[in-house]
VOBA-1610 file (N, C-alpha, C; in pm, whole numbers, padded with zeros to 5 digits, always signed):
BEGIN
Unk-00211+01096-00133Unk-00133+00974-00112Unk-00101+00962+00036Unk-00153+00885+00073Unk-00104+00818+00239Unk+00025+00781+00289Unk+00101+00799+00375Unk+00252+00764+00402Unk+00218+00617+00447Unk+00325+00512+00377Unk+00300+00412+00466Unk+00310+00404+00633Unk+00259+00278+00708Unk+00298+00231+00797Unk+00400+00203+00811Unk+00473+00309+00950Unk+00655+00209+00967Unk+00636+00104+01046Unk+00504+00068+01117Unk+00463-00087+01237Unk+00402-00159+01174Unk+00330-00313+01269Unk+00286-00337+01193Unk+00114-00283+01263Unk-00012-00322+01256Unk-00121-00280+01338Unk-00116-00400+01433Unk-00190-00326+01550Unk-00175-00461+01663Unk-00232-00516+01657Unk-00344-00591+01573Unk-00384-00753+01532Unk-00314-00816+01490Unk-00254-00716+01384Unk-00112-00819+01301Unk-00044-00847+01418Unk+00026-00745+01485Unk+00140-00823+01627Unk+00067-00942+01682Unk-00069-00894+01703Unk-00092-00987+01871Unk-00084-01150+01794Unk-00169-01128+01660Unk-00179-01281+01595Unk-00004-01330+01554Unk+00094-01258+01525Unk+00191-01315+01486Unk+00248-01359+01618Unk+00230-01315+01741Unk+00306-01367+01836Unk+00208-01451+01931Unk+00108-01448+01876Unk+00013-01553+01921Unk+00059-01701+01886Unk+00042-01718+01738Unk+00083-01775+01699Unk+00191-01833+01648Unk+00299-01758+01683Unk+00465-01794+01672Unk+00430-01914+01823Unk+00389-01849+01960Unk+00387-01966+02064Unk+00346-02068+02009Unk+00200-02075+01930Unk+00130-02158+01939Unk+00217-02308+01821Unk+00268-02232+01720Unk+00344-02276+01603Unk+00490-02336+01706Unk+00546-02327+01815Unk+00676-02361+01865Unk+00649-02458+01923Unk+00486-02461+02085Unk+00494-02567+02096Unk+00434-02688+02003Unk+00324-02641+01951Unk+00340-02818+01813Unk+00458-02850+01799Unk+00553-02781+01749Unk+00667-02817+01697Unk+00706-02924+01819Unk+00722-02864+01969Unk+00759-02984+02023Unk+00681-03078+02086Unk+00524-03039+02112Unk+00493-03176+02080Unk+00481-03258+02001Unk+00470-03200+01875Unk+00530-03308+01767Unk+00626-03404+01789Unk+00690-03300+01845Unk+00853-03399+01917Unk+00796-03506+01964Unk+00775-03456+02050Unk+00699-03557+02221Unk+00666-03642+02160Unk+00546-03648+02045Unk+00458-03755+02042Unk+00576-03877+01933Unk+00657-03804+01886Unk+00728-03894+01799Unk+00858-03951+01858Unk+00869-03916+01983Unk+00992-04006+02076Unk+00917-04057+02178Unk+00772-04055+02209Unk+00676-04125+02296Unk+00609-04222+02240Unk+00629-04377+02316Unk+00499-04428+02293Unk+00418-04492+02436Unk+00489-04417+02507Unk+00374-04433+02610Unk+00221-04362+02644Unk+00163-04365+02756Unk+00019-04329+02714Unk+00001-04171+02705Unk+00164-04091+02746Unk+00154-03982+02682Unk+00142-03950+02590Unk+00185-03988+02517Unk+00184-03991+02373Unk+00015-03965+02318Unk-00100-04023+02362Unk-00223-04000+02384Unk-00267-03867+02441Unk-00203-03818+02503Unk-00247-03679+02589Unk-00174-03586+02459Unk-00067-03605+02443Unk-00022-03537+02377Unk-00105-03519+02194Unk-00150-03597+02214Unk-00202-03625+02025Unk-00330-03566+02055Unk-00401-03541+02182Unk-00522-03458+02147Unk-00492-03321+02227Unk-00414-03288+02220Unk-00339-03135+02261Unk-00317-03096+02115Unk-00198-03162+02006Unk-00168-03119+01886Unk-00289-03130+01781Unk-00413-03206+01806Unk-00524-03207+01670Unk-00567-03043+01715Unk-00607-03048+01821Unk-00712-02899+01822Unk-00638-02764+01799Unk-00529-02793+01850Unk-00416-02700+01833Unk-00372-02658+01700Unk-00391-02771+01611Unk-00341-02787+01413Unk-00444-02670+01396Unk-00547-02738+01460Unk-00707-02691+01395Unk-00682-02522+01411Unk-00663-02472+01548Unk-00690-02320+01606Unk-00595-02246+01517Unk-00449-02323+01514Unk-00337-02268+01450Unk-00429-02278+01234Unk-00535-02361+01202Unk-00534-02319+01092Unk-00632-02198+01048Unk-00733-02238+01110Unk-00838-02087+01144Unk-00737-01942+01204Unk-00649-01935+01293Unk-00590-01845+01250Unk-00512-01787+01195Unk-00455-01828+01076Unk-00367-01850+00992Unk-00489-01778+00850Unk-00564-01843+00869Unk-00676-01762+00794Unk-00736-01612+00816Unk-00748-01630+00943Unk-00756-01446+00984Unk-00635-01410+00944Unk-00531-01429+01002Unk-00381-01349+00990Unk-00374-01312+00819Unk-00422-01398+00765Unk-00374-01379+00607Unk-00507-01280+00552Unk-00586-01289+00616Unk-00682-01138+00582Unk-00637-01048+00613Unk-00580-01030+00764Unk-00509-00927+00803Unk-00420-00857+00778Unk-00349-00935+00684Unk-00176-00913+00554Unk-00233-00829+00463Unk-00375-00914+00424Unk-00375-00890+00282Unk-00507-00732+00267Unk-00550-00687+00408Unk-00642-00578+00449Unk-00609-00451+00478Unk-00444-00481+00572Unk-00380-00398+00642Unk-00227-00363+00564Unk-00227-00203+00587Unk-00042-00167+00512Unk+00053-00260+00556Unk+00135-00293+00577Unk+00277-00336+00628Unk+00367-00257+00633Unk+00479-00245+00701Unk+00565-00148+00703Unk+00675-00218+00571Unk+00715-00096+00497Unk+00829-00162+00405Unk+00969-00167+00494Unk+01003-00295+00377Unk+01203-00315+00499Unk+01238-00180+00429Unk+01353-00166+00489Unk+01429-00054+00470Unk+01479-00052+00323Unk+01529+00057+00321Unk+01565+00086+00142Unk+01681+00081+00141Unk+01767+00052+00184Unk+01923-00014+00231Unk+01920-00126+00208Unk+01802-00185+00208Unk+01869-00311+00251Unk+01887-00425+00085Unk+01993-00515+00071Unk+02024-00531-00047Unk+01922-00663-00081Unk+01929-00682-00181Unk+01797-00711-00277Unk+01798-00871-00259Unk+01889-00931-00225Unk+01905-01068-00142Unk+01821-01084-00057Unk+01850-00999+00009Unk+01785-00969+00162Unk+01658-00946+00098Unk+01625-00873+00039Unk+01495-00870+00042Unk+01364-00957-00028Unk+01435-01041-00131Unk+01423-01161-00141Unk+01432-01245-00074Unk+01540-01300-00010Unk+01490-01396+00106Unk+01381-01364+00269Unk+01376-01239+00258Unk+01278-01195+00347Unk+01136-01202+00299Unk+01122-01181+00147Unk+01001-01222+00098Unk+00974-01349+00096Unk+01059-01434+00051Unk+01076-01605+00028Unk+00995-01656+00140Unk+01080-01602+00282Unk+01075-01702+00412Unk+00970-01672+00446Unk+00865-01496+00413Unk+00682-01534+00446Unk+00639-01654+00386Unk+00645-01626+00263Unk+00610-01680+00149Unk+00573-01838+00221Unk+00697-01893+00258Unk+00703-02029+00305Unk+00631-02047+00411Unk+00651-01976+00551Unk+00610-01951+00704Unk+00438-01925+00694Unk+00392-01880+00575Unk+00243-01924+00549Unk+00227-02012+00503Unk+00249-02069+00376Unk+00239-02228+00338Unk+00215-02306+00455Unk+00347-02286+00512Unk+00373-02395+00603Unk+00244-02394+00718Unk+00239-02302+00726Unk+00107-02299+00830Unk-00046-02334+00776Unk-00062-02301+00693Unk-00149-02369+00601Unk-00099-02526+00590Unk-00044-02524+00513Unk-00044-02694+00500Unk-00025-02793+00637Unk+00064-02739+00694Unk+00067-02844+00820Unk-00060-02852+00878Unk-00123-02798+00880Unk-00275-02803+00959Unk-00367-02919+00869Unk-00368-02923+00739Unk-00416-02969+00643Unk-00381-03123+00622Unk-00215-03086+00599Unk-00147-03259+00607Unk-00170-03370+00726Unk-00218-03268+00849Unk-00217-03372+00956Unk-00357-03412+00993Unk-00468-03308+00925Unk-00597-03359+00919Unk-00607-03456+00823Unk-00565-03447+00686Unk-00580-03549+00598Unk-00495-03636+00674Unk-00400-03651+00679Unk-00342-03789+00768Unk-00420-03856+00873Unk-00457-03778+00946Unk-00560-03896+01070Unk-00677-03905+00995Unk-00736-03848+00891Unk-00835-03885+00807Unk-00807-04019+00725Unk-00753-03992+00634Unk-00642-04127+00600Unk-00613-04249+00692Unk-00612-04256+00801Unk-00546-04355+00936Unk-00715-04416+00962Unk-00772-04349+00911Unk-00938-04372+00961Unk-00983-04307+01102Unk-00882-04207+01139Unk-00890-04166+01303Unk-00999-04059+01271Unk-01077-04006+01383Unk-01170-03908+01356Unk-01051-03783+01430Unk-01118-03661+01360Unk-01016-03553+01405Unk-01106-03445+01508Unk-01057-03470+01626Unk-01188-03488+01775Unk-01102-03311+01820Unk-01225-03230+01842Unk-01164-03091+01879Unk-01258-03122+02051Unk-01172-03188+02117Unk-01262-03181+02266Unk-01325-03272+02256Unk-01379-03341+02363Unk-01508-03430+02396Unk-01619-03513+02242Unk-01657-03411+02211Unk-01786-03397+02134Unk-01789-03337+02001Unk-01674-03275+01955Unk-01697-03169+01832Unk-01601-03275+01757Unk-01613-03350+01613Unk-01558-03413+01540Unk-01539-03323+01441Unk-01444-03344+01330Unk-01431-03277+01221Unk-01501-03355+01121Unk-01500-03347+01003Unk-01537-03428+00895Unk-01365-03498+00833Unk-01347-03643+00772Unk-01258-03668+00710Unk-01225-03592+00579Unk-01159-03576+00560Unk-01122-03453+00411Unk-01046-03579+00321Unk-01011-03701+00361Unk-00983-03781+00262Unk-01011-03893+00332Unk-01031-04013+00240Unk-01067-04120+00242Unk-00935-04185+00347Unk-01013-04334+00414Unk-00916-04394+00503Unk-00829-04495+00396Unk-00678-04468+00386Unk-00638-04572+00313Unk-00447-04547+00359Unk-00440-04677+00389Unk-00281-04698+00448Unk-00186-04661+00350Unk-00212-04618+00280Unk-00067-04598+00191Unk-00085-04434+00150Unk-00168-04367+00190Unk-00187-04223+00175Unk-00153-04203+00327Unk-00221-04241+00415Unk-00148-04199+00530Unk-00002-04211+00542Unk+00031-04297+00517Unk+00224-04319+00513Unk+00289-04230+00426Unk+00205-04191+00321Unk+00274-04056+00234Unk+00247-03938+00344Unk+00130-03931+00369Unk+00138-03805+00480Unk+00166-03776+00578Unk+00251-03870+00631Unk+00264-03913+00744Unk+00411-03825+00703Unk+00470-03910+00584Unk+00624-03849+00619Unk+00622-03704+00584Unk+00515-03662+00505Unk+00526-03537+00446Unk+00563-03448+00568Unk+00431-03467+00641Unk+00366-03401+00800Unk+00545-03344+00844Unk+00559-03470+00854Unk+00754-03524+00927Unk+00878-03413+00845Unk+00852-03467+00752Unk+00972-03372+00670Unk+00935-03216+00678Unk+00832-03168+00638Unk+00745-03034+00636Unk+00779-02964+00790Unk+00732-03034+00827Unk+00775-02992+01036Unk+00927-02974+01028Unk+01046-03032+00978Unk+01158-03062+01007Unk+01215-02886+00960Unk+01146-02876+00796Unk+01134-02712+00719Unk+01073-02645+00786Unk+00963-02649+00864Unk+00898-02522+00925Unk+01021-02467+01035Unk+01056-02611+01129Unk+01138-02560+01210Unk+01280-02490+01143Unk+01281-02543+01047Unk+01436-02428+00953Unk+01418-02272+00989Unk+01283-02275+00914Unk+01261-02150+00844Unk+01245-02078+00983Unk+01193-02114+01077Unk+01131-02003+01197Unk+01301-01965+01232Unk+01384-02070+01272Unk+01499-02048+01323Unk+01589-01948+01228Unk+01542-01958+01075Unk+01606-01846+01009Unk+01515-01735+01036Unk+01405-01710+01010Unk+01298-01593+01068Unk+01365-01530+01195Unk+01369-01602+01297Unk+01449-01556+01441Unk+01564-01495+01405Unk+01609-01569+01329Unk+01750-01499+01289Unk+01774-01359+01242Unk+01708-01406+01116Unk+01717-01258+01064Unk+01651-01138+01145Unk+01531-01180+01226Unk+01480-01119+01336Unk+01588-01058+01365Unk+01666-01104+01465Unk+01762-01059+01597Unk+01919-01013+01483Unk+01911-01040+01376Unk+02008-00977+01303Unk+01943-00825+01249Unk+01835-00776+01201Unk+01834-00662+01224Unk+01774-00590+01363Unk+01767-00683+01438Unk+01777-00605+01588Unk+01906-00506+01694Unk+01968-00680+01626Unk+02122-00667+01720Unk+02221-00581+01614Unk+02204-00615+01487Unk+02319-00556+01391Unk+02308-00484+01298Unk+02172-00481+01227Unk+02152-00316+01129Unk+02075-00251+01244Unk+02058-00277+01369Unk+01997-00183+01461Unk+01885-00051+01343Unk+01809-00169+01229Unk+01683-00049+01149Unk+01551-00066+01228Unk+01538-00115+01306Unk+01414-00072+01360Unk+01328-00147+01325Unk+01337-00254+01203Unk+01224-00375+01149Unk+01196-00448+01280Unk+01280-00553+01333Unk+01264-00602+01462Unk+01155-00470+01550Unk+01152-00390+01552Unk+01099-00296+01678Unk+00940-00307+01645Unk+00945-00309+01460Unk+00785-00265+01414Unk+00729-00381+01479Unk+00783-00550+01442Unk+00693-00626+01544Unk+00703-00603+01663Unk+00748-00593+01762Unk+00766-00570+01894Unk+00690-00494+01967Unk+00708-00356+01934Unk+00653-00255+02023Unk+00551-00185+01887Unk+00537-00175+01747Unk+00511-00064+01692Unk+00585+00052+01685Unk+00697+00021+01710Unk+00769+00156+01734Unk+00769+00225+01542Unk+00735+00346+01539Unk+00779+00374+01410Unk+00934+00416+01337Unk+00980+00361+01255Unk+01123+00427+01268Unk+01109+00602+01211Unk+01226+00615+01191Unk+01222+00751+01171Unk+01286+00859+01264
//
């Protein structure tokens, strides 16, 4: 029998904090593009398609990587709330990354927009062009973004709450690998 991992492996780190950046700024250009309608707003909308796109391809590695590699277990202290809502908020923080990538391709698919990675590389539409599916996905996209940003800010949280205040060493396994013990 193998002892678990107390870290996590450094693909898992490098992709979770790869993509925590990559997952913060969408979030605010999302912003941007939804309090802009000037011709930024254009610069900005082909920054967030390719960006959906990279953030969903790796979201796909990362979840091989979960599902390939040990994880370190939370601590055995810790009460069963906690460890439920620590399971919950993956649970969601993948969805969410999955689907947002998905909702906003079907949405400019829907709008009849082509979903342009650069110059020359188009995607295929994944749903038909029709105004009243885009306006459902449109708000979904909207509301869904509003939850992703919840959940990261509780993720952070609980982050820097067992950093700063059960001082167990979970915070450290992403960070450095440090093993506890």
């Amino acid at each position: 029998m193998s002892t678990p991992n107390l870290h996590f492996s450094p693909l898992a780190r490098a992709l979770h904090w790869l993509m925590a950046l990559m997952v913060i700024a969408m979030l605010f250009i999302g912003a941007g593009m939804v309090a802009s309608v000037s011709e930024r707003h254009e610069w900005l909308l082909n920054i967030h398609k390719p960006l959906g796109i990279a953030i969903l391809a790796l979201v796909i590695v990362r979840l091989i990587v979960r599902f390939t590699t040990q994880t370190p277990p939370l601590p055995a202290d810790l009460p069963a709330v906690q460890v439920l809502a620590a399971k919950f908020s993956h649970y969601l923080l993948y969805a969410l990354m999955l689907a947002m990538p998905l909702i906003g391709w079907a949405m400019i698919s829907a709008a009849g927009d082509p979903v342009m990675l650069g110059s020359s590389m188009r995607l295929p539409s994944i749903v038909s062009a029709h105004a009243e599916t885009f306006a459902l996905l449109r708000r979904a996209h909207r509301y869904l973004a509003y939850l992703f940003f919840l959940t990261i800010l509780a993720h952070l949280a609980a982050a820097l709450f067992h950093g700063w205040i059960r001082r167990d060493e979970v915070l450290d396994s992403m960070l450095r690998g440090k093993s506890r013990g």
